[in-house]
N, C-alpha and C positions, 0 to 999 in steps of 0.2 A: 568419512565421519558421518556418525548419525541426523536424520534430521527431524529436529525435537521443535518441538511445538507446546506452549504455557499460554492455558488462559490464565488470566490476572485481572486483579482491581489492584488501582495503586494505593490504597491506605493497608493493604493485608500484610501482615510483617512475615505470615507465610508463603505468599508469594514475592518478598523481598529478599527473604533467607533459599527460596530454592533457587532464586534467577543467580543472588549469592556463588552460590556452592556450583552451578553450571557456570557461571562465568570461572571459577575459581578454575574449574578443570578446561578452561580455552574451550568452550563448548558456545559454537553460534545459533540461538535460537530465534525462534520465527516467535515475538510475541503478541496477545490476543487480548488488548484491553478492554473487556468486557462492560465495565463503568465508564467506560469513553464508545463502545461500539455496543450497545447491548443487543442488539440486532442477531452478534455474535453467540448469546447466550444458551438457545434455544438450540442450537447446534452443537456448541460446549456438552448439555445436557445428553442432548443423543448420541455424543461421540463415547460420551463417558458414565453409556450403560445407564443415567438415570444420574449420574456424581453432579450437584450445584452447587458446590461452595468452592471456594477457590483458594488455591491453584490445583488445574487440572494438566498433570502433564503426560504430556504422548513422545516417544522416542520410535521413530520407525513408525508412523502411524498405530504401533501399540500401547494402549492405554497402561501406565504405570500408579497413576494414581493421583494424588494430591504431594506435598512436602514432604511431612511424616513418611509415606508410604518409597518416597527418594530415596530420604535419608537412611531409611532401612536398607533398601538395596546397596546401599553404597558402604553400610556396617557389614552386611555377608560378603563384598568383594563382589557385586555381580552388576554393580553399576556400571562401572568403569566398561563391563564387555559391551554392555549395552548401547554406548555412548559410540565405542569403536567399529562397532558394524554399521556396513556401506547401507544405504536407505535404498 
C-alpha cells in the first residue's frame, strides 16, 4: 500500500471530503493538522512547490495536489494505481 500523507485544517470541507474518499478506499493516512501544528506549514509550502491552501496531498512522497486535483485522478481511473504502489 501507498504511503499518503494530507496536510489539513480541520474546519476545510476539502480537506474533510478527500480524508472522505481515502478512508472510503481503506487507504491509511499519515495526517498533518496544520491549524493545530502550524510549525508544519512552511514545510507543507516547500513540499508542494509553493501550494498553501489546503489540503495538500502526497501519495509516495509525490505531490498530487489538493482535493479537486484527487478527485480528478480518481475520474480518469489512475487513482486507484496510485494508492496500490509499495512506497
Amino acid at each position: 500500500m501507498a504511503k499518503v500523507e494530507i496536510y489539513t485544517k480541520n474546519y476545510c470541507p476539502y480537506c474533510v471530503r478527500a480524508k472522505q474518499v481515502l478512508t472510503s478506499k481503506g487507504v491509511v493516512f499519515q495526517e498533518y493538522p496544520i491549524d493545530l501544528q502550524p510549525e508544519l506549514r512552511d514545510l507543507m509550502i516547500q513540499r508542494a512547490n509553493g501550494g498553501y491552501t489546503v489540503p495538500q496531498i502526497f501519495i509516495n512522497e509525490r505531490h498530487i495536489g489538493g482535493c479537486d486535483d484527487m478527485l480528478a485522478l480518481d475520474a480518469r481511473g489512475q487513482l486507484d494505481e496510485l494508492l496500490a504502489a509499495q512506497a
